[in-house]
N, C-alpha and C positions, 0 to 999 in steps of 0.2 A: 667852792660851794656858793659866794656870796657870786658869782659872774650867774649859776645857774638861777638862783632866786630872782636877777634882775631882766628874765626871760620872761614877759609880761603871759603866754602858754604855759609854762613851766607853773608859775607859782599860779595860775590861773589850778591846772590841774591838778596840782600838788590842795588844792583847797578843795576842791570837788571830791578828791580822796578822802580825807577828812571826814565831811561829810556824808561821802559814802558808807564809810566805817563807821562813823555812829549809826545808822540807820540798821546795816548788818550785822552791828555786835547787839544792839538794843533787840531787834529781833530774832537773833538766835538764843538769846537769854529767853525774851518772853514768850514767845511761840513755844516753847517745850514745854513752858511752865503753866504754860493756858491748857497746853492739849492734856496735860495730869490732869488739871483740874475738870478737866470734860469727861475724861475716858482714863480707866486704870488701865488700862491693854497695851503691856509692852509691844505688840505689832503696832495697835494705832500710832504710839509714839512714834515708832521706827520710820512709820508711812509717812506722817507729817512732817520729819523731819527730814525723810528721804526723797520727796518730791521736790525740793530747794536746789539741790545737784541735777535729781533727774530730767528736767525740765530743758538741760545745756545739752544732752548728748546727741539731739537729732540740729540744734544752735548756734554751741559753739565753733563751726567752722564759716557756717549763716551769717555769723555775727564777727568775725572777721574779715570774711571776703566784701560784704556790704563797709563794712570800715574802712578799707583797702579802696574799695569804688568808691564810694559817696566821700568821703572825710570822715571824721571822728565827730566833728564836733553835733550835729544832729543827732549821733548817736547818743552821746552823752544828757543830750537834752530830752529823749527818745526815754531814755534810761530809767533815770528819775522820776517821768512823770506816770511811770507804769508802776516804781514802785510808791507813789505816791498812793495810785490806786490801791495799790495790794495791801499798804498800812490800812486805806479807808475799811477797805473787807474787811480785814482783822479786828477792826473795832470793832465791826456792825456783826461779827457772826458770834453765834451764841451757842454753833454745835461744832463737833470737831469736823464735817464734814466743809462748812464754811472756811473752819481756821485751812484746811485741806486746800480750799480754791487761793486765800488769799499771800499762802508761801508759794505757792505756782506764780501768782503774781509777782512775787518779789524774787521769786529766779528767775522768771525774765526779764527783768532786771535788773539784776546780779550780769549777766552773760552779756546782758547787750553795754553794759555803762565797763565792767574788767578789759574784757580785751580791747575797745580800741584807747581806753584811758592809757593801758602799760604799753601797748603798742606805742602810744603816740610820745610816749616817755623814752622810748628806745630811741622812737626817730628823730627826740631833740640830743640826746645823749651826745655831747663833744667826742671826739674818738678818744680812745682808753677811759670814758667814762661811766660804761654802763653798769657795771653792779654799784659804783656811786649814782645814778641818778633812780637804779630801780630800787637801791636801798632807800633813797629819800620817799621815795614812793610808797614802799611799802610801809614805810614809820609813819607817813603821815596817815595811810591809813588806818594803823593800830592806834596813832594817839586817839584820832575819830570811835575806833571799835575803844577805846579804854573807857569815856565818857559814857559812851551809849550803854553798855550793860548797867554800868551807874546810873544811870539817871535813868533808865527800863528799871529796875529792881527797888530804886525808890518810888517813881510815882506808882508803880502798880500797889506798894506797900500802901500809901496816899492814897491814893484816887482809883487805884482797880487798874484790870488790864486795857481796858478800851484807853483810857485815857494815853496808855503810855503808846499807844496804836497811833493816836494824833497825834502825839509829841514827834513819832518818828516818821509822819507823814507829811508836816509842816518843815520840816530840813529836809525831807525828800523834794518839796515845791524851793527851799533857797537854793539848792544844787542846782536844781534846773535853772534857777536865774543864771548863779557861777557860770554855767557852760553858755548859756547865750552871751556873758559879756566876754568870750572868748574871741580873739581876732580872726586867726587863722589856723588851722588845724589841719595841715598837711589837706591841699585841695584831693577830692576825687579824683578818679583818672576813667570812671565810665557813667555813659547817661543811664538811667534806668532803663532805658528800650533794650540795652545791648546786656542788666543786667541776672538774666537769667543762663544766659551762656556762659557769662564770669563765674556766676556762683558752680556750675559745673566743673570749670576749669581748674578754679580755686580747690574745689574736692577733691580733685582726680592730682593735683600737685603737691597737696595737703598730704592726703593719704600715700603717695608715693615718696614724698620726705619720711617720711613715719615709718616705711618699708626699708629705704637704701640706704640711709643716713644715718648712722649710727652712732653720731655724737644724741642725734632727735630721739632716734627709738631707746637708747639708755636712759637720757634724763626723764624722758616720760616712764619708764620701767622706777627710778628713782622715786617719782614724784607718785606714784601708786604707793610703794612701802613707806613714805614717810607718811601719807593720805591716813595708812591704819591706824598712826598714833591719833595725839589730839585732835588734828582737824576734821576725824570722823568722831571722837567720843566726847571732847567737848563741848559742842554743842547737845551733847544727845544723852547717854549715859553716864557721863560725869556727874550732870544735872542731875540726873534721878539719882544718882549715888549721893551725891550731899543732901536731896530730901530726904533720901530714906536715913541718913544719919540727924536728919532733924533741924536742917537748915535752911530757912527761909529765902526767899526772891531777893530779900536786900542783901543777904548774908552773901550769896549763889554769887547777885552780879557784884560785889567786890573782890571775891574773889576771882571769875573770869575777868574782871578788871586789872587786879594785876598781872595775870598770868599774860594779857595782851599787853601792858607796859612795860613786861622785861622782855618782850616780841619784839617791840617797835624800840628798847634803846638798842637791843641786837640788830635789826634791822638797820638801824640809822647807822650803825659801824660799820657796815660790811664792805663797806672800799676799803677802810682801814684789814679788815678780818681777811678778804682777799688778795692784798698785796702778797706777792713772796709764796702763797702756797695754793696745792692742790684743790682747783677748787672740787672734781671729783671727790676726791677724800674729803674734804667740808660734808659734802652734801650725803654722803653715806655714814657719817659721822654723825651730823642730822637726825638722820635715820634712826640710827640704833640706840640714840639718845633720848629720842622720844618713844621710842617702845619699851623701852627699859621704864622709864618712869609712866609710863601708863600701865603697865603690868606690875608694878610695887606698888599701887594705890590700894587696890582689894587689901595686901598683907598690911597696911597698914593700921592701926589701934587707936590712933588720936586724932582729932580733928585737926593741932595744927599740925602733924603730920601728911597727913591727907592735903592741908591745904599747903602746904611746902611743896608736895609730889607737881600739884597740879599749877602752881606758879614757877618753879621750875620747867616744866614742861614750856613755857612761854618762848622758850630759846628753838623751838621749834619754827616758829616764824620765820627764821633765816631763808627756811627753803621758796617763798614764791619767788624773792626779790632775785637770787642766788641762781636760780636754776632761770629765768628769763635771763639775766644776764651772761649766762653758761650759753644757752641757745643763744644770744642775740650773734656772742662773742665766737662759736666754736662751728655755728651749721650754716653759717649764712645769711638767716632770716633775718637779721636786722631792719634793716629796712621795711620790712612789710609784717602784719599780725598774725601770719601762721604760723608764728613758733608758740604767740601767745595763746591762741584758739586753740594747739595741739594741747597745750600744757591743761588748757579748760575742759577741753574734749576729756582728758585721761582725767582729772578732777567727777567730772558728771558721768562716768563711767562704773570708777571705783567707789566714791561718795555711797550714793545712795544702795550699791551692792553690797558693799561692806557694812549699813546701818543695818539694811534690811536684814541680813544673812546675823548679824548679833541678835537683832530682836529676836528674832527663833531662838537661838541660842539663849539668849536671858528670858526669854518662854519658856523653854524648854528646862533648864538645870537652869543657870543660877546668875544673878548679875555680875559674880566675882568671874563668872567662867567666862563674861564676853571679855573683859580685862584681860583675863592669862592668852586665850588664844587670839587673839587681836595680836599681841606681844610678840608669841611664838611663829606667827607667820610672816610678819612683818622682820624679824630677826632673819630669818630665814633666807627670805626675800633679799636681805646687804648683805647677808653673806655671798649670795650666789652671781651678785652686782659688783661685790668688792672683787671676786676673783676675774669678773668679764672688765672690769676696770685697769685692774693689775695688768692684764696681757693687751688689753688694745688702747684704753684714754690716757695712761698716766705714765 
């Protein structure tokens, strides 16, 4: 670990994660928490919080093949300074329509700064060390996402929401410095003249991994059923679930503050966690671990109950670092970012369909019912992955 730290990119990007994380747990806290305060409408919720995913599905392959040609490191820089922008909206808007333009802002930024960040963590990876370098990756940027809900749920406590919109728009301007003091960053390999053909290319090679490759087309099949648990409810329903139990923005972000720091100590182990076993069965294990405990939170009676359900749920995190390092390790892709842009692509696919398709549901009948069935299909979903697993990955 200390040879990988003393990789002046490495810890260059390993910092830029950090900081990304703070920016994206601070604003998944307070964006949901602003748009209550604008509009009671569980769809508007839904909407605002489903245009953050949706904004990657026509991108994230965009946003790797441009990674692939130009380098990473412009992208990076590219990244930040759009979510810089999208903090500034968020302060400045005062209707849920505004808060509506300025999470579009901050997933285009999300799409463009993920994939060539992990990408380019793959391509420093020593050989046999990839779910060690994407595990360090993913921890650091949970420690980043631990801070940000904290410090979003206090200052808006302090100072209101706009305030916490600067706080996390002035770390979105130091990333951007991080990545300009980066040296090198895996050069380009196309001028821009030639890159309209590439990006073609890249679709039609992208999408055909995704068809023939069956290590690719499983773990994205994985990375949909574990998408049901936390990482579609806790930013969205969770949050409304602990106001309606009467707990406040500071109370909210320390709790998804822990829930990200037993993510990111999981996270940080998972060279150790992957030695010696399936990673398949890890990852469907994953799975059905986080639908389990998002589906026991409704039944639960107590607040520290409730906040047990959803800090254990934290262990869920295992799955970005886990399933990049599955694809870097199992299909090929190493080398290049469309295992990562696939895995994004199926992220901004499911995301915002599966927020949108609750909010009806918690429209319609009941906030407890989007928990049960969230649960029940996602279970469903390992099951039927455990038995395509059984006969062909493991």
């Amino acid at each position: 670990m200390r040879r990988l730290l003393r990789d002046r990119n490495v810890s260059l990007v390993l910092a830029d994660c950090s900081i990304f994380g703070f920016v994206l747990g601070l604003a998944l806290l307070v964006v949901p928490l602003y748009t209550l305060t604008l509009s009671d409408s569980p769809l508007v919720l839904a909407a605002v919080v489903a245009v953050f995913p949706l904004t990657a599905v026509l991108l994230s392959l965009a946003s790797g093949a441009i990674s692939d040609a130009l380098g990473s490191r412009w992208m990076l820089v590219g990244a930040f300074a759009v979510m810089a922008a999208g903090c500034l909206m968020l302060a400045l808007a005062r209707t849920w329509p505004g808060v509506l333009l300025g999470q579009f802002l901050l997933g285009l930024g999300d799409v463009a700064y993920w994939i060539p960040a992990f990408a380019l963590l793959a391509r420093l990876a020593p050989p046999g060390q990839q779910y060690s370098v994407q595990g360090l990756g993913a921890s650091a940027q949970e420690m980043g996402a631990i801070v940000g809900p904290f410090v979003g749920g206090l200052v808006t406590g302090v100072a209101g929401f706009p305030a916490a919109f600067l706080v996390g728009g002035v770390l979105s301007l130091a990333g951007l410095v991080v990545g300009l003091a980066m040296t090198h960053d895996g050069d380009g390999r196309e001028s821009m003249s030639g890159i309209g053909a590439f990006l073609l290319r890249y679709h039609r090679q992208a999408l055909g991994a995704l068809v023939k490759n069956r290590a690719v087309l499983w773990a994205n099949l994985v990375h949909a059923a574990i998408l049901l648990s936390w990482p579609v409810m806790r930013g969205s329903f969770y949050l409304a679930y602990l106001a309606a139990r009467g707990l406040g923005s500071s109370a909210a972000g320390a709790i998804v503050s822990v829930h990200l720091l037993i993510g990111s100590l999981a996270a940080a182990n998972l060279g150790r966690l992957s030695a010696g076993r399936s990673m398949p069965r890890l990852l469907l294990a994953i799975a059905a671990f986080g639908a389990l405990t998002v589906g026991v939170t409704p039944l639960l009676t107590s607040i520290p109950l409730i906040v047990l359900a959803g800090c254990a749920g934290g262990v869920v995190a295992l799955y970005g670092p886990a399933l990049i390092g599955f694809l870097s390790e199992e299909s090929g892709l190493a080398e290049r970012s469309m295992g990562v842009a696939l895995l994004n692509l199926s992220w901004a696919v499911v995301s915002p369909t599966s927020v949108l398709l609750v909010g009806v549901l918690v429209d319609r009948v009941s906030l407890s019912a989007g928990f049960f069935v969230t649960e029940v299909v996602a279970l469903v979903g390992v099951g039927l992955l455990w038995i395509w697993a059984e006969k062909r990955l493991i």
